[in-house]
Residue frames relative to the residue before (quaternion, step in Angstrom):
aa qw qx qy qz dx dy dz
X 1.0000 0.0000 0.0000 0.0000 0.00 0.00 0.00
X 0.5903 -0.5388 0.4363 0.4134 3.71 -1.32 1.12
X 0.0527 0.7452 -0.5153 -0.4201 3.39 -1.07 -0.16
X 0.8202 -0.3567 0.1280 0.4286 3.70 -0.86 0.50
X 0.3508 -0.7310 0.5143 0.2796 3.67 -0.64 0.01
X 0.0201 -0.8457 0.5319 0.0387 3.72 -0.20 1.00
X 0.0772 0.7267 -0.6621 -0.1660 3.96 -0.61 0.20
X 0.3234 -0.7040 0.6322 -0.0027 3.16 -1.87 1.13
X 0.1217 -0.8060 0.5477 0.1887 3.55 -0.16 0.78
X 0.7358 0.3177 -0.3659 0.4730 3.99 0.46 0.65
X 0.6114 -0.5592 0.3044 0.4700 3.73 -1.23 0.67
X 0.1815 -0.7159 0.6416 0.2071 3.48 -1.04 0.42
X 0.7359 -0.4484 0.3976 0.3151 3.52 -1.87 0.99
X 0.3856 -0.6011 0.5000 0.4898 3.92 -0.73 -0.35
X 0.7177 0.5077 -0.3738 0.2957 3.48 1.18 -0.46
X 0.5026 0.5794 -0.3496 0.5380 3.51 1.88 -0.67
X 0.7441 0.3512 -0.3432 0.4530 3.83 0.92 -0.54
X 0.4946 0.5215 -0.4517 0.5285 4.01 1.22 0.21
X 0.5700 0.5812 -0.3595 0.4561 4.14 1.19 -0.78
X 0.7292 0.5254 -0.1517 0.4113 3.28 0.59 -1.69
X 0.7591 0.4221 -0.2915 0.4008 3.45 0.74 -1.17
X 0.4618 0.7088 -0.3936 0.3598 3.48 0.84 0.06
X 0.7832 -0.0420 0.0135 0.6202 3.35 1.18 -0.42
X 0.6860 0.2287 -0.3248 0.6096 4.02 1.09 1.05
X 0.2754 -0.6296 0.6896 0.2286 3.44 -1.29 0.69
X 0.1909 -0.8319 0.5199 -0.0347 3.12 -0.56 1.83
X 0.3441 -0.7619 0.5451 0.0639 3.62 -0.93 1.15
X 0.4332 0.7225 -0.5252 0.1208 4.01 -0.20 0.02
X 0.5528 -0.5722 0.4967 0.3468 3.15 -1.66 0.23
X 0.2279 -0.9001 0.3582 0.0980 2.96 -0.88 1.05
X 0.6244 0.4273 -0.2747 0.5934 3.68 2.03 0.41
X 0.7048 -0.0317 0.1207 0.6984 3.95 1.28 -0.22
X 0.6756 -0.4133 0.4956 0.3566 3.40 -1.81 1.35
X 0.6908 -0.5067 0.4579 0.2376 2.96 -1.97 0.39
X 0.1099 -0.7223 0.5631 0.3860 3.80 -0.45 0.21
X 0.6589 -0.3559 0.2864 0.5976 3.95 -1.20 0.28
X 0.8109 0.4330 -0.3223 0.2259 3.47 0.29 -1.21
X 0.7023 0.4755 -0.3012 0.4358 3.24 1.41 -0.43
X 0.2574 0.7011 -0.2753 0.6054 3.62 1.90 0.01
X 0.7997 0.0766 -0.3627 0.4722 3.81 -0.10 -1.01
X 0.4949 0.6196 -0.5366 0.2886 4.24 1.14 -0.06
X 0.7366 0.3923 -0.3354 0.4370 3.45 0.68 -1.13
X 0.6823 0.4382 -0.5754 0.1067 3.90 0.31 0.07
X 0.6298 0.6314 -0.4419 0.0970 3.08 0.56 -0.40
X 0.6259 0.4494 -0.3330 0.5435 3.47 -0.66 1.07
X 0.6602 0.3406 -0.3519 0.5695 3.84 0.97 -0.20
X 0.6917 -0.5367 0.4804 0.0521 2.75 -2.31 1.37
X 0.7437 -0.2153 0.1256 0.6203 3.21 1.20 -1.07
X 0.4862 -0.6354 0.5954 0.0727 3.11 -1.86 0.72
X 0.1472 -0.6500 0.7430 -0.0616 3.69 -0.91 1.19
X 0.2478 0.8011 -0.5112 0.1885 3.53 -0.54 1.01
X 0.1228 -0.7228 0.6763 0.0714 3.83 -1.37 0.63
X 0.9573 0.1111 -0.0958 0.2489 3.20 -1.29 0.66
X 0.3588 0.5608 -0.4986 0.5552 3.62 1.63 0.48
X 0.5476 -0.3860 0.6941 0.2632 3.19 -2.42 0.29
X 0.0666 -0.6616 0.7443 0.0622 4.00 -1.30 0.53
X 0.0687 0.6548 -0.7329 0.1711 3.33 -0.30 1.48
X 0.7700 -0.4729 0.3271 0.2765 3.33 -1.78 -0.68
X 0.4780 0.6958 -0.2973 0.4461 2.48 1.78 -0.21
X 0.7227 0.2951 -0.1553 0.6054 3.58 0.96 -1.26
X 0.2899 0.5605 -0.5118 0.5830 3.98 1.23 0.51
X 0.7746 0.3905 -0.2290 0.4417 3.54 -0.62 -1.70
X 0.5990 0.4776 -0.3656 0.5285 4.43 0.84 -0.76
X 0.8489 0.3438 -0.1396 0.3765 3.38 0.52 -0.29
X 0.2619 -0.8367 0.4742 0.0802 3.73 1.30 1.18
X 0.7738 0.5338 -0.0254 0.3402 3.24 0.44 -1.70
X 0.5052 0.6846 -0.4007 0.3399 3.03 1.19 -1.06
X 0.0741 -0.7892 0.6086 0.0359 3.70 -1.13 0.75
X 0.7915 0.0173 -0.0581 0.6081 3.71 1.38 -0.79
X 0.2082 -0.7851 0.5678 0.1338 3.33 -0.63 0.91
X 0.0269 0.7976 -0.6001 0.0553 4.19 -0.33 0.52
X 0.2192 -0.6914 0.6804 0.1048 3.52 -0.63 1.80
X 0.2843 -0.6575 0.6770 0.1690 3.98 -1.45 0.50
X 0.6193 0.2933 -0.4376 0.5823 3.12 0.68 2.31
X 0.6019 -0.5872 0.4133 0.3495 3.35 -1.53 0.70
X 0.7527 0.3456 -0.3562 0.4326 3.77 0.45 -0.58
X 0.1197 -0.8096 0.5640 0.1103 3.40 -1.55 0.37
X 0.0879 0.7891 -0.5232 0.3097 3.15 1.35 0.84
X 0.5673 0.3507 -0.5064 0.5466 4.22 0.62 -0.36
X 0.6770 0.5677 -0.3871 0.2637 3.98 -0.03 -0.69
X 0.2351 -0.7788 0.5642 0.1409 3.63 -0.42 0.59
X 0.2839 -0.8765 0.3803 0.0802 3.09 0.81 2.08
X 0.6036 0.5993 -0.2938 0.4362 3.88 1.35 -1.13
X 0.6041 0.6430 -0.2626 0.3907 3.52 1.15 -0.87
X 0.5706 0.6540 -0.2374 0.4362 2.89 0.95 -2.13
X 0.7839 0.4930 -0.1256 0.3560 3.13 0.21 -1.98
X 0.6244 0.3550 -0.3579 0.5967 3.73 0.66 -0.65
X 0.7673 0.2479 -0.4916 0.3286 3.69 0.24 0.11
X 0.5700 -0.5591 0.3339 0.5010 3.61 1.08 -0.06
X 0.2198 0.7615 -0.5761 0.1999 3.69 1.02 0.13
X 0.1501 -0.5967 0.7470 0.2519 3.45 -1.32 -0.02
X 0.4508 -0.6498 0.6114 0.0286 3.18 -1.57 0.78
X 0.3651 0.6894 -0.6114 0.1331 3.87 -0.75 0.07
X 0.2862 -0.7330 0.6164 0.0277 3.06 -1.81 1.48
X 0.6114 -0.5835 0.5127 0.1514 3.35 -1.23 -0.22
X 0.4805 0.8071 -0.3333 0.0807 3.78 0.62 0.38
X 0.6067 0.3656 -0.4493 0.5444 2.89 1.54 0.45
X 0.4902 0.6749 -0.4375 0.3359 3.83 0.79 -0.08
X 0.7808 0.3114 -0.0755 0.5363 3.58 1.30 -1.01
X 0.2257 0.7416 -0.5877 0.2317 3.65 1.49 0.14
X 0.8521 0.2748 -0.2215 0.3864 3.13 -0.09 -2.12
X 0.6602 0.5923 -0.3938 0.2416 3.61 0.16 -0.63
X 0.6734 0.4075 -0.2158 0.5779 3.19 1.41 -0.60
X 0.4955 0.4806 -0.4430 0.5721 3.78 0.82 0.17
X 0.6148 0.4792 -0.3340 0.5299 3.55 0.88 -0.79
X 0.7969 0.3730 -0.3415 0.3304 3.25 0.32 -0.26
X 0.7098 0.3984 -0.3454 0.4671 3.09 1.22 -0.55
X 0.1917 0.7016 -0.5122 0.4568 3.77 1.63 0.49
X 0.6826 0.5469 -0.1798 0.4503 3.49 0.10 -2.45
X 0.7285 0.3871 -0.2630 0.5002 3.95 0.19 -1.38
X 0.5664 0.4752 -0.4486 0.5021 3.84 0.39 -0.96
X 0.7740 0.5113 -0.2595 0.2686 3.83 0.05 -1.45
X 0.5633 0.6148 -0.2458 0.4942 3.18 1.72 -1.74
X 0.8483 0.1776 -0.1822 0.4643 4.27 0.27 -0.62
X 0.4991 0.4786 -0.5897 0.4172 3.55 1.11 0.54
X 0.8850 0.2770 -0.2295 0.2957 3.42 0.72 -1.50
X 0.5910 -0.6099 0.4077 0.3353 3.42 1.54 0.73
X 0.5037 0.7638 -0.3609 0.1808 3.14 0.89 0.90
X 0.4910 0.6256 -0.3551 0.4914 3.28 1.63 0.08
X 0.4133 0.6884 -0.3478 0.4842 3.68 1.44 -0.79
X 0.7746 0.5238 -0.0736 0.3467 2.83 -0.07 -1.93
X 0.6140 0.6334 -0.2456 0.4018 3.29 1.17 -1.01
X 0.7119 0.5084 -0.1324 0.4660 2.73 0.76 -1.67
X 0.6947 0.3893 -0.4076 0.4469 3.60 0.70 -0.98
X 0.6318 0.5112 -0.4735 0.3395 3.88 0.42 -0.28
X 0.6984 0.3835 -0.3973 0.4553 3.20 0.91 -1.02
X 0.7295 0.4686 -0.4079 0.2862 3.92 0.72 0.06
X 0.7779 -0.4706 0.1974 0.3667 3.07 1.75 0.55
X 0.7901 0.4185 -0.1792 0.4105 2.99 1.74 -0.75
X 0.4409 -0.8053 0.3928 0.0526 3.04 -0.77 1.59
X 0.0658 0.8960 -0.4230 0.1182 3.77 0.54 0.82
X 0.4017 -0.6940 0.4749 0.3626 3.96 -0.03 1.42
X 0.5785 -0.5478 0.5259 0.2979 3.45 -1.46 1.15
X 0.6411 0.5316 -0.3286 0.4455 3.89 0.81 -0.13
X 0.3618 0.6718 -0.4509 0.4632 3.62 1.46 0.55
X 0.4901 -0.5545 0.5694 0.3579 3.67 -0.95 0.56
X 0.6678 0.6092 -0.3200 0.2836 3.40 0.74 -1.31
X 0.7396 0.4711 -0.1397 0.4599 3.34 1.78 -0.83
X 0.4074 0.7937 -0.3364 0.3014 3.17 1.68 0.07
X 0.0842 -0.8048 0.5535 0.1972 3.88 -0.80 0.69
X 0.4273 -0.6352 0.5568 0.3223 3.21 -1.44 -0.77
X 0.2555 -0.8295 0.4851 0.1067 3.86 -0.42 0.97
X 0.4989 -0.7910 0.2767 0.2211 3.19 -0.37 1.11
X 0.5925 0.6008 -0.3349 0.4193 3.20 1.52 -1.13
X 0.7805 0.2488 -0.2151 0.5316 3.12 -1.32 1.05
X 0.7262 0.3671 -0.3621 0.4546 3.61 0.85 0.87
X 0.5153 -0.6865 0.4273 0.2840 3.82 -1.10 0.63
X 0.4119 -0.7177 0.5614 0.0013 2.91 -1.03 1.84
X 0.0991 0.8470 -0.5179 -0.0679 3.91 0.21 0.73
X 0.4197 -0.7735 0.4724 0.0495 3.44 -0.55 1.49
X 0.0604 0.7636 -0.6428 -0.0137 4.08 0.16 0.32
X 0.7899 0.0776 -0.1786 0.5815 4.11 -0.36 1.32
X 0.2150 -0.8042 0.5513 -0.0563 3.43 -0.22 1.88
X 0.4876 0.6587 -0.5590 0.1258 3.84 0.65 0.42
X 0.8364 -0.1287 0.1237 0.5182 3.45 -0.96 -1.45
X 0.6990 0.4432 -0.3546 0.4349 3.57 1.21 -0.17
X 0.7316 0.4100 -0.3057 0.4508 3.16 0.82 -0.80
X 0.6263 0.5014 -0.4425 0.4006 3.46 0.86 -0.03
X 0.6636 0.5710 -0.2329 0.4235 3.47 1.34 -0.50
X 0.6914 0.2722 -0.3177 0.5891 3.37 1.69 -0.47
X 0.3755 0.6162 -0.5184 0.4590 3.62 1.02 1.42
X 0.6025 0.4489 -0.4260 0.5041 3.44 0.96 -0.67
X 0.8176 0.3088 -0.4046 0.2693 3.67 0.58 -0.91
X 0.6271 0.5261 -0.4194 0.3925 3.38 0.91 0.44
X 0.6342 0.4156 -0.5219 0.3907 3.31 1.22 0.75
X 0.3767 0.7226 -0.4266 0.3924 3.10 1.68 -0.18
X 0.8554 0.2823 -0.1872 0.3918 3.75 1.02 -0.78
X 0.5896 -0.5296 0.2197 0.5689 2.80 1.83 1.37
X 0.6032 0.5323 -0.5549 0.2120 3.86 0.00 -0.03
X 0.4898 -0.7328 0.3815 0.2785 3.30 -1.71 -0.02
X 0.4906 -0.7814 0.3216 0.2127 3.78 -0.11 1.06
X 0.3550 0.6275 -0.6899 0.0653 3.73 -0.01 0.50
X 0.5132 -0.6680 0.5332 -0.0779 3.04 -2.02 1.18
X 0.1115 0.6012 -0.7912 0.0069 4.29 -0.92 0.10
X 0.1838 -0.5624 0.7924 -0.1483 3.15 -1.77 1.75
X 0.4982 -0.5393 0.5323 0.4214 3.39 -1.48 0.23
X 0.7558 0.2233 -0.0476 0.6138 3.65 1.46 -1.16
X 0.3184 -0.6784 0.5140 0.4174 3.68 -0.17 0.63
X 0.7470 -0.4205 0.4049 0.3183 2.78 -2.14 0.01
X 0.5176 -0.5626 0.4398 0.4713 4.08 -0.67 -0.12
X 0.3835 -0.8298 0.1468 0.3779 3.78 -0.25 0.20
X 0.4421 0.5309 -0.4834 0.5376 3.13 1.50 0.77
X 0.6082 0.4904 -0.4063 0.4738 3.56 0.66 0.59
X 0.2301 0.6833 -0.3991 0.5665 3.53 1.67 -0.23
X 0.8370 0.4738 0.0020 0.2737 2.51 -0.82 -2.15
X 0.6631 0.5032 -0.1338 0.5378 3.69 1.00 -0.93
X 0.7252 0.4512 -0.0651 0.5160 3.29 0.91 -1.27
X 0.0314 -0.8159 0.5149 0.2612 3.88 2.24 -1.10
X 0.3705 0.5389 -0.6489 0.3890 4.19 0.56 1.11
X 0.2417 -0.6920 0.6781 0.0531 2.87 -1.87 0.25
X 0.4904 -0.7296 0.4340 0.1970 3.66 -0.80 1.61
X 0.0961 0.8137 -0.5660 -0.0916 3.54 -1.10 0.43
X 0.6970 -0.4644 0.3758 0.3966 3.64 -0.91 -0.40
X 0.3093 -0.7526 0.3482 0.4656 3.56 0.43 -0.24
X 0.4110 0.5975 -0.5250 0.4455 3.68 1.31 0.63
X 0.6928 0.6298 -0.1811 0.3010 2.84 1.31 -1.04
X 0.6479 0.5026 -0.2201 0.5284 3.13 1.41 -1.14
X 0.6713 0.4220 -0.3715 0.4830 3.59 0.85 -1.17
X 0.6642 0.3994 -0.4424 0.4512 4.13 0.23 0.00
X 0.8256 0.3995 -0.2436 0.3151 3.50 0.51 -0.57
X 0.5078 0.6441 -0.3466 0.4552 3.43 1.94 -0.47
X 0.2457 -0.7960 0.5510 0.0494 3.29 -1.22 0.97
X 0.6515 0.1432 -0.1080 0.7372 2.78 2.16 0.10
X 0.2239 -0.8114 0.5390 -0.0312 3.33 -0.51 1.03
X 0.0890 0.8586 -0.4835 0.1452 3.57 -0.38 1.58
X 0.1737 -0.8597 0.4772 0.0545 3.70 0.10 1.47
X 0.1177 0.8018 -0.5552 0.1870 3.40 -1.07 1.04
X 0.4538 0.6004 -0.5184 0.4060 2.78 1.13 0.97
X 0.4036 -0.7305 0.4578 0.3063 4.08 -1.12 0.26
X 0.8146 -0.4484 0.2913 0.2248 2.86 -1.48 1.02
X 0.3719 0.7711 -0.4660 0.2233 3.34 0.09 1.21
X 0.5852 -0.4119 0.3425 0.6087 3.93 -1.01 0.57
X 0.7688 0.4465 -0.3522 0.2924 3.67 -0.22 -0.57
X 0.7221 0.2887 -0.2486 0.5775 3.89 1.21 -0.52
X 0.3217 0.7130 -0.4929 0.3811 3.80 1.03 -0.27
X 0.8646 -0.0770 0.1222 0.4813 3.61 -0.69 1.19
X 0.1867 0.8330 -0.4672 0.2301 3.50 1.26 0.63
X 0.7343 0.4514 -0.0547 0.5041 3.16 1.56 -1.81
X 0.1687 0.8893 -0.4200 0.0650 3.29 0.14 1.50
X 0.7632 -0.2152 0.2409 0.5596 3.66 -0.57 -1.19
X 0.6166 0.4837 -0.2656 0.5615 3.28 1.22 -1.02
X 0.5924 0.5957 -0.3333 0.4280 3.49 0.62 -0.35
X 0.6674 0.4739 -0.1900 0.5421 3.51 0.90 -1.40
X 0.6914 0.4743 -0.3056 0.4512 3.64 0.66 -0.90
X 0.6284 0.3231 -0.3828 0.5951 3.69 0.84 -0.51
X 0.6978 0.3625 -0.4973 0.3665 4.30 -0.28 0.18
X 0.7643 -0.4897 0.3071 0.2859 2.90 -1.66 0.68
X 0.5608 -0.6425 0.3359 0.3999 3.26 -0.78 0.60
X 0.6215 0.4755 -0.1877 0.5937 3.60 1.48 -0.90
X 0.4531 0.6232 -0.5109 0.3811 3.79 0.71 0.27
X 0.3286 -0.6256 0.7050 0.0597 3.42 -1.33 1.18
């Protein structure tokens, strides 16, 4: 029996490609990600496409005849030209609970990295320079007991709420649709305007998806209404 035709557009492990091959004839690059142009050579002839960080227009649709399922390895699909897809019958499938935590983790790691001044700091050790922890220059900012403002309340942002209450902070939130209030309550955030959120956040944490409405949301006027001491 055929087995399917899968392209991957990032290196895969030998053991994730000994898993896979068991039931997909698996295509990837095997010295550096795909560029677009080498991407629209390898589709033709594959079934389906596993992919991060390319545009899915019609162009790379139309390279790919075969194509039967397209699967982005991320929650938004705003690169995918969903109308296309559809007129060819493509199925579509994201990723949004696979990348919740990791990406809350990261934006945990970033939140931590420019309160406690730790990339600085880095750097000066590894350059040798030895500066008394009683330097302004070395001064941080602890989170506990500060407001965690949350702009997109889904599976990430609700997930990198828990870890800022875990470090004692407080949670206010902007959603396109608030939460129900026994989810509130459940969740112990609190809804605001987003005037609101951008003046009162002492940390500012975006999770909402790329959309005409949030596109360049964060502007000058934006900066000018947050605290000066806001991260």
């Amino acid at each position: 029996m055929t087995k399917p035709k899968v392209l991957f557009t990032g290196e895969l492990t030998p053991a994730v490609v000994e898993t896979l091959s068991q039931d997909f004839e698996v295509t990837y690059p095997k010295d550096h990600p795909y560029t677009r142009a080498e991407l629209l050579a390898a589709l033709p002839g594959q079934e389906a496409l596993v992919f991060f960080g390319y545009q899915v227009d019609q162009e790379l649709v139309d390279a790919g005849k075969d194509l039967k399922v397209i699967a982005t390895c991320s929650v938004g699909f705003d690169h995918i030209d969903l109308n296309y897809t559809r007129e060819k019958g493509i199925v579509v499938a994201n990723t949004p609970e696979s990348v919740r935590v990791p990406t809350a983790e990261m934006a945990l790691a970033l939140m931590l990295d420019v309160t406690r001044n730790i990339m600085p700091l880095d750097d000066k050790m590894h350059a040798g320079e030895w500066t008394p922890m009683t330097n302004p220059a070395n001064h941080a900012t602890s989170v506990q007991g500060k407001t965690l403002g949350i702009f997109g309340m889904g599976r990430i942002g609700k997930t990198m709420a828990q870890f800022g209450q875990m470090l004692g902070m407080n949670v206010i939130y902007h959603n396109r649709h608030q939460l129900a209030p026994e989810a509130e309550t459940a969740a112990n955030v609190k809804y605001v305007t987003f005037e609101e959120l951008v003046q009162q956040a002492d940390v500012l944490s975006l999770h909402a998806p790329a959309t005409t409405e949030t596109t360049h949301i964060i502007n000058a006027d934006v900066f000018k209404q947050m605290k000066n001491s806001a991260f």
